[in-house]
C-alpha positions in Angstrom: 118.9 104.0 90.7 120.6 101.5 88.8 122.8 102.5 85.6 122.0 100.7 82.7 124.4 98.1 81.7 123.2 97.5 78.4 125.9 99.6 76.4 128.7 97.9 79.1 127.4 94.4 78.2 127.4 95.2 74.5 131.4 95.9 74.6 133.7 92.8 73.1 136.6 92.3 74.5 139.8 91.2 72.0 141.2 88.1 72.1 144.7 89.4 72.1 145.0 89.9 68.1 144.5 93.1 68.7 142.2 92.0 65.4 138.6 91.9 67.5 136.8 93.4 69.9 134.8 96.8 70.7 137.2 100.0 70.2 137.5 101.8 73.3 138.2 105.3 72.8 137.0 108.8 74.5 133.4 108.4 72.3 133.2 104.9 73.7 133.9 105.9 77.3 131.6 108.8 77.0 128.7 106.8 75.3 129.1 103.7 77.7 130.1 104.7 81.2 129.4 108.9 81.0 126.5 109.2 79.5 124.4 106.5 81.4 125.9 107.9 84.8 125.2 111.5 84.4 121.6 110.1 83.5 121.2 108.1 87.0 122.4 110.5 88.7 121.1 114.0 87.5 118.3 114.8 88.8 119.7 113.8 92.5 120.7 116.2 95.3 120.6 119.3 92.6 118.0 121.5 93.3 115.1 122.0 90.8 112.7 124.3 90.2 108.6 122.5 90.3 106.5 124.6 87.5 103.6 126.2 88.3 100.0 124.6 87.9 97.2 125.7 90.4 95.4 122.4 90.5 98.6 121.7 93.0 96.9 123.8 95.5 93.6 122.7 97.0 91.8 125.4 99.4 93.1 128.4 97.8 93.2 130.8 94.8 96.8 131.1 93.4 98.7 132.6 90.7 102.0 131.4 89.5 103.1 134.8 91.0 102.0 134.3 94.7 104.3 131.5 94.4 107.8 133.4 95.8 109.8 129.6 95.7 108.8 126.2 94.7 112.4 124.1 94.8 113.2 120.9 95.7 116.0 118.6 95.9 116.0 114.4 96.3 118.8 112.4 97.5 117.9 108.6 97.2 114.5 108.6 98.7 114.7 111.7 100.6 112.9 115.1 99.4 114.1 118.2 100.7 111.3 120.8 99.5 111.7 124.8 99.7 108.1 126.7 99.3 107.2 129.8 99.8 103.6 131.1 99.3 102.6 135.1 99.6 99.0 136.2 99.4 97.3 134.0 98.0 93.8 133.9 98.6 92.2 130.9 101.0 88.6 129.9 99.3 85.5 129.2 101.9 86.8 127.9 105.5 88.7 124.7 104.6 90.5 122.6 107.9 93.8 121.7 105.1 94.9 123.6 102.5 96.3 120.9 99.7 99.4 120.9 98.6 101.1 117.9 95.4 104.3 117.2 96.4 106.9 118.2 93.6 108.5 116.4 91.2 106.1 113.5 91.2 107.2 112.2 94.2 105.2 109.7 96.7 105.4 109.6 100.1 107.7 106.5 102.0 106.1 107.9 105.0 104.2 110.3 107.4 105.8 113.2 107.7 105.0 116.6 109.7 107.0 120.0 110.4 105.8 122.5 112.5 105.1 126.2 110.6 103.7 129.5 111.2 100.8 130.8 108.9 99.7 134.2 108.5 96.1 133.9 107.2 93.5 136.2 106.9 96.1 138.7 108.9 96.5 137.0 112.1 99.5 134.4 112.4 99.1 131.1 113.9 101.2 127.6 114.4 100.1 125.1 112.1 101.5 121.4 111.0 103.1 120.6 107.4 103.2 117.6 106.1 102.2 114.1 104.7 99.2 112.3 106.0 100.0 108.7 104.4 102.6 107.2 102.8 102.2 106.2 99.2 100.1 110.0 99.0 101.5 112.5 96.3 99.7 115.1 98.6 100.5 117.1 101.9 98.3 119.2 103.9 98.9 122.4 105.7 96.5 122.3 108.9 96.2 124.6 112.1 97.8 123.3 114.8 93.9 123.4 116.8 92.4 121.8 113.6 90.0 125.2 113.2 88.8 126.5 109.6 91.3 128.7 107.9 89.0 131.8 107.4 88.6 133.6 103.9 91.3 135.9 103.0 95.2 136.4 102.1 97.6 132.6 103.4 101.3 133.2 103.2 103.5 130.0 104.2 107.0 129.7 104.2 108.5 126.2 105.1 111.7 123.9 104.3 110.5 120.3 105.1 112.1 117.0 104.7 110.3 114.4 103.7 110.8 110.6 103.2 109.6 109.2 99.5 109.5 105.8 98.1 
């Protein structure tokens, strides 16, 4: 991301009178070069917490509480994604449980990370990941494509996934 320049641009330099120009003190520095850095830069490689909102999950009944971790961290255009999910409740026999990916982010490409699922008591191997790039969405998915049958999903995965 590009720092704006605007603020550097606006700066006059003196013509040696010592008479003109743009005064260049700690305020200045902080206001021109700090400021606008910290701003590029802040949100990248610290981690950060993605609030709760159900309509994030697709294929299950959540609360805010069966949601143990929901952290990610971005560095340039890759995601690295913490999530943890305990008992929450899968709804009919859905083949992908739907999952946003945080922070607003879009996929650069597909992605997939191999997980273990305990649903409905029985654990099994499933896929993570991201079907298509330009999707704001990922899909948790058995790794032999059956239904995930009624009852209590718990996920735990670390992925890291390529946005644009």
């Amino acid at each position: 991301m590009a720092i704006d320049r605007g603020p550097w641009n606006a700066l006059v330099d003196d013509d040696g009178s010592n008479l003109v120009g743009s005064i260049w003190n700690k305020a200045a520095i902080k206001t021109v070069i700090l400021d606008p850095t910290d701003a590029a830069i802040a949100p990248y490689g610290v981690w950060l917490a993605e609030p709760f909102n159900a309509a994030h999950y697709t294929g299950l009944t959540i609360t805010a509480g069966q949601v143990n971790r929901n952290r990610y961290a971005r560095i340039g255009k890759t995601l690295i994604w913490n999530l943890g999910i305990d008992n929450a409740t899968v709804v009919g026999a859905p083949t992908q449980i739907g999952l946003t990916l945080p922070g607003g982010a879009v996929a650069g490409a597909i992605s997939k990370t191999i997980v273990q699922i305990l649903a409905a008591g029985a654990w099994a191997s499933g896929v993570f990941g991201v079907n298509a790039a330009g999707s704001a969405s990922c899909a948790v998915t058995r790794m032999d494509f059956s239904a995930f049958v009624a009852g209590a999903f718990y996920l735990s995965v670390t992925t890291i996934i390529e946005v644009q």
